[in-house]
BAZA-841504 format. One record per residue (C-alpha): residue in one letter; x negated, y negated, z. Coordinates in steps of 0.1 Angstrom, whole numbers, plus 5000, padded with zeros to 4 digits. Layout:
! residues N
AXYZ
...
END
This chain:
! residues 481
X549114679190
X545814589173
X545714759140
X542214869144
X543015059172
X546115229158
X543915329129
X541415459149
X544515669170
X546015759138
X542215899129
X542016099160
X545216269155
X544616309116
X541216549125
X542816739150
X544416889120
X541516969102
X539417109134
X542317349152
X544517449122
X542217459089
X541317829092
X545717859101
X547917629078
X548017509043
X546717149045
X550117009037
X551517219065
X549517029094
X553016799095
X554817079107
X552317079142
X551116779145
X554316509138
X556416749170
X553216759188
X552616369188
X556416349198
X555716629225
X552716439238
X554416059238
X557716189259
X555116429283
X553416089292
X556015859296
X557516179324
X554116249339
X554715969367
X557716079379
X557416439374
X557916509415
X560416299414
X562516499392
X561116849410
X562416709439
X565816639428
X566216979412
X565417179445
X567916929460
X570617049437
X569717389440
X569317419480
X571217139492
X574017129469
X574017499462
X574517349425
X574417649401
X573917429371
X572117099377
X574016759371
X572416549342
X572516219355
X570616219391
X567616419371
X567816069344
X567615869372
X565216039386
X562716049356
X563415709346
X564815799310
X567615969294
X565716299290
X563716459317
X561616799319
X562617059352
X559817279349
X556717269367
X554817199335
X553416929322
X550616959290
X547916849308
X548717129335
X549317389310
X545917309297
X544317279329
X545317629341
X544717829308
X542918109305
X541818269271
X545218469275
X547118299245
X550218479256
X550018349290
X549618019278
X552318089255
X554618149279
X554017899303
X554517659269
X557717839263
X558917779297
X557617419297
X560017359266
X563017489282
X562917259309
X563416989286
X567216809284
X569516929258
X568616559239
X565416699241
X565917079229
X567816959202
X564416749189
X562517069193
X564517299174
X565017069145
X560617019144
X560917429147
X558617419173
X558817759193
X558217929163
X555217679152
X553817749191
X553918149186
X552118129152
X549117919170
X549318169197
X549018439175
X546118289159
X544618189190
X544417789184
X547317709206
X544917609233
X542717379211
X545317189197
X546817119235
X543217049246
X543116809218
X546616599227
X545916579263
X541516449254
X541016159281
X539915989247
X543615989229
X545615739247
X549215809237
X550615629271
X552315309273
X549715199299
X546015079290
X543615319301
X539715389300
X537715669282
X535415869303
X532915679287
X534515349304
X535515229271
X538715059276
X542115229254
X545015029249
X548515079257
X550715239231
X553515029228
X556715159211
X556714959177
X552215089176
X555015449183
X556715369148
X553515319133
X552015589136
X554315829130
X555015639095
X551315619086
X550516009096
X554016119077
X552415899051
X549716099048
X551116469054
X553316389023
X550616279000
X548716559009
X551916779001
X552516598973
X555916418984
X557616098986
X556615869013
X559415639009
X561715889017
X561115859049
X560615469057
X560415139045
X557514919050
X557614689078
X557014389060
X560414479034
X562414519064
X561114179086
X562714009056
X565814199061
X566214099092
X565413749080
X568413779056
X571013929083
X570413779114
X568813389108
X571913249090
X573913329120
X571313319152
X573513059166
X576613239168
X575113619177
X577313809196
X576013899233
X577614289221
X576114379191
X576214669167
X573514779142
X574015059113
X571915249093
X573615499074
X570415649061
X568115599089
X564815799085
X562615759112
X564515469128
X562915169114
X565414939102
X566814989131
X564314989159
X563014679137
X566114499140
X566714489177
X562814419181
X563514069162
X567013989179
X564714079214
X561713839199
X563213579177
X566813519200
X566213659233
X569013669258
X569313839287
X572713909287
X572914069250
X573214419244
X572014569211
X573714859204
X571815109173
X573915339154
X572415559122
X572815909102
X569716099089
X570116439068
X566116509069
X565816739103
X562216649107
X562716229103
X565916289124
X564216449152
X561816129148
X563815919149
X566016029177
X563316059201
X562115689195
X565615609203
X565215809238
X561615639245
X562915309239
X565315359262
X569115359233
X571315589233
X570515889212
X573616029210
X574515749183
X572115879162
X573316169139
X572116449117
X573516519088
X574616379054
X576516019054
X578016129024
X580016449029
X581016339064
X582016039082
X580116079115
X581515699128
X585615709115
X587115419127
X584215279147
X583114939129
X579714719127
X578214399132
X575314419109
X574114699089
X570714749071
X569515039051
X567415149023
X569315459012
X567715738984
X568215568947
X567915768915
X569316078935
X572116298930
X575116338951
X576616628932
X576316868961
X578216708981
X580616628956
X582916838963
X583616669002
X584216358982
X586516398951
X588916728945
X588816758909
X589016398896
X591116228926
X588916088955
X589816248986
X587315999009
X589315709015
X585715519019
X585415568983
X588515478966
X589415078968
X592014818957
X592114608925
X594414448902
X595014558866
X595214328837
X599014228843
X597914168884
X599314478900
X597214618923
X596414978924
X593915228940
X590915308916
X588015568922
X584815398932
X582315668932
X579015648907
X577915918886
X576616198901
X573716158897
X572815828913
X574515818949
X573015488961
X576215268957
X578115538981
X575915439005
X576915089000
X580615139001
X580015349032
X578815019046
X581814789033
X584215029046
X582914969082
X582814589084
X584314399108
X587814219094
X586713849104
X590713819114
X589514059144
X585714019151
X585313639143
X581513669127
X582813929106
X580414179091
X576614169075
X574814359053
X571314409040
X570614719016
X568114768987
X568614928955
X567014958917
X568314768889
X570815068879
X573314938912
X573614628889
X574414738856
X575215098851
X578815238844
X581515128819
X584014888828
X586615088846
X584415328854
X583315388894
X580115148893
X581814898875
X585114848904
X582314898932
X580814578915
X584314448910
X585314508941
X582714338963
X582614048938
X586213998937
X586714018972
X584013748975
X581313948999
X578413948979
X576313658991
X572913708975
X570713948955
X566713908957
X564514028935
X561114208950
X558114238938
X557314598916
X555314818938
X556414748971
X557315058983
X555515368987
X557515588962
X558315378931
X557015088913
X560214988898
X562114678901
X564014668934
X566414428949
X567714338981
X571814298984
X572914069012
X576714099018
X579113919038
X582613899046
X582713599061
X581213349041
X580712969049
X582812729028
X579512669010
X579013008995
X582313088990
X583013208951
X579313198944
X576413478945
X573113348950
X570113518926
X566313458943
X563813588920
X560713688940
X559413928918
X555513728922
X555513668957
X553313918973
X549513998980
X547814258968
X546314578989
X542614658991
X544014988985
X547115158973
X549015348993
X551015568969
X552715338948
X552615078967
X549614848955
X551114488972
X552714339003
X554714049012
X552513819037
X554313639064
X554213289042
X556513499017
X559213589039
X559113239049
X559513129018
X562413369007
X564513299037
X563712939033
X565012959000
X568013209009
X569112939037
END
């Protein structure tokens, strides 16, 4: 997607805030109605064209098959996806035959949403959006802001369409999707004053990644493949990661399979329904934290990549992890030899008040044993300098460390440049693990400082004042392989 025209789309959709909700919200609450409403609007198009379709196929099961609750699967085949709507609604209807009534239109909405599939209700309820609808109806702008999403001059479609003015609007593709919903939560959480880089990564940080996993072994990809994220935001490492398998080693017969864990309802409702309009499996995306409970027991990965929260306590969940002082999460507890060479079972949990190594040990604890799955397992995750030094020896960082080390998985660490990312400008680095290294790498760790390889931005956005061009990744991964 041309990047003029997804700033131009993310324009559009930033005024609607400030003509239909000014005199309503606080400006930092727009987020909470327009990020479910973009959503709303992207799975209404993509059902639009086979909306009689699935009508059809629900009076079939009602009067034919005398079906007193309808059967999932014919209405997904029916609407082309793995969510569908069964009420006669559609936004541009409900817009077309409102009347000033707000409660009318209200309802109508209301029955409109419970249509939806459950994969669907489940996105609505975690964006709060019956409530958010009844406040707009109450304050009678519930018809202006659906007049706004369903304008012939917003093209949120994944077909190329014209203006009334003939002016041609392009297609929406799923990855210009990912965009804009990073760019507009962006700019919602400047405006309330909160950390961008919560929610994603940039793009360019996580094309490197993807450098790092995937190139060393492109030859020897699996045609079943399974990609992690244990702190998944909105999706993008991994919606980014199948996109490069798709690009850079496209096969036919491969099947990427995306896995991930978000504790944020609002990303996780984003991120889920990308996972439904790109046609995965949303049910391997869940909510919750990674920490307290482990969502995928037993169930191992090919490649994981994640950027989890750094400088933020776990102590909370604490309590799920360790009963007093013994560590009760067999993913945090691991094996090493004392001084004399026995081998015991030592705590590998950090200090409470910096979880971003559990994260990492979340990942070990689900590679692949090479013995089993032949590539083994690969990771990619970033972290500040503290994953590297903190802790006294003995202590939880310091047999984390020990422990990867030791067992020989750490292949590299890179060095990126300060203020790459939208909420710090520390020092941050890039850990690539493997358990499976070639005889070449085995015993060694490979440092790549590329603290001065970037570009600078015309214009910050939040912290983030540079970017790596695509001459930069080249030269990392060059360097890497």
């Amino acid at each position: 997607m041309d990047h003029s025209v997804h700033n131009k789309l993310i324009s559009f959709i930033w005024n609607i805030a400030d003509d239909c909700l000014r005199d309503v919200y606080v400006r930092g609450k727009y987020r909470d109605v327009i990020l479910p409403m973009v959503v709303l609007r992207r799975l209404d198009t993509l059902l639009e064209p086979t909306k009689e379709a699935v009508l059809e196929e629900v009076k079939f099961q009602k009067e034919e098959m005398q079906a007193t609750e309808l059967d999932d699967e014919p209405l997904k085949a029916a609407s082309g996806y793995v969510f569908y709507n069964t009420s006669k609604w559609t936004l541009k209807s409900l817009f077309n035959t409102a009347t000033n009534n707000q409660q009318i239109l209200l309802a109508n909405f209301e029955e409109y949403l419970l249509g939806f599939s459950d994969n669907v209700k489940e996105i609505i309820e975690c964006f709060n959006l019956k409530s958010q609808i009844r406040h707009m109806a109450s304050k009678q702008v519930l018809l202006d802001v659906v007049e706004k999403f369903v304008s012939p001059y917003i093209n949120l479609t994944h077909e190329s369409v014209e203006d009334p003015d003939g002016n041609k609007m392009p297609a929406l593709t799923n990855l210009g999707m990912g965009y804009v919903f990073e760019e507009l939560i962006r700019k919602f959480n400047e405006e309330n004053n909160e950390e961008a880089g919560e929610h994603f990564t940039p793009r360019e940080v996580i094309e490197l990644m993807t450098h790092l996993v995937f190139d060393p072994v492109k030859d020897r990809l699996p045609l079943t493949m399974t990609v992690y994220d244990p702190a998944c935001g909105s999706g993008g490492m991994l919606t980014e990661s199948q996109n490069f398998i798709e690009e850079k080693y496209p096969n036919d017969n491969r099947d990427v399979y995306l896995y991930g864990k978000e504790i944020n309802d609002e990303t996780y409702a984003i991120c889920k329904s990308d996972m439904m309009i790109k046609g995965n499996n949303p049910e391997n995306i869940r909510e919750g934290s990674t920490l307290s409970t482990d969502e995928f027991a037993g169930t191992k990965f090919d490649f994981m990549l994640s950027n989890p929260p750094y400088g933020k306590s776990w102590a909370g969940e604490q309590k799920h992890i360790k009963d007093g002082s013994d560590v009760i999460d067999p993913r945090f507890k691991v094996n090493l030899k004392d001084y004399w060479g026995n081998e015991e079972v030592v705590d590998a949990t950090p200090r409470s008040s910096d979880g971003q190594l559990l994260f990492l040990m979340e990942m070990v604890s689900k590679m692949k044993d090479p013995a089993v799955s032949p590539l083994g397992s690969r990771i990619a995750s970033v972290h500040n300098g503290s994953s590297l030094f903190t802790g006294d020896a003995g202590g939880g960082e310091s047999n984390i460390r020990r422990y990867i080390i030791e067992n020989d998985r750490l292949e590299a660490i890179v060095q990126l440049p300060n203020n790459l990312f939208y909420n710090t400008g520390i020092t941050t680095y890039i850990w690539v693990l493997n358990n499976n290294k070639p005889a070449s790498r085995q015993g060694k760790v490979q440092l790549i400082d590329a603290s001065l390889l970037f570009r600078k931005l015309r214009k910050n956005l939040g912290n983030k004042n540079c970017e790596f061009a695509p001459e930069h990744i080249e030269e990392i991964t060059h360097t890497y392989s």
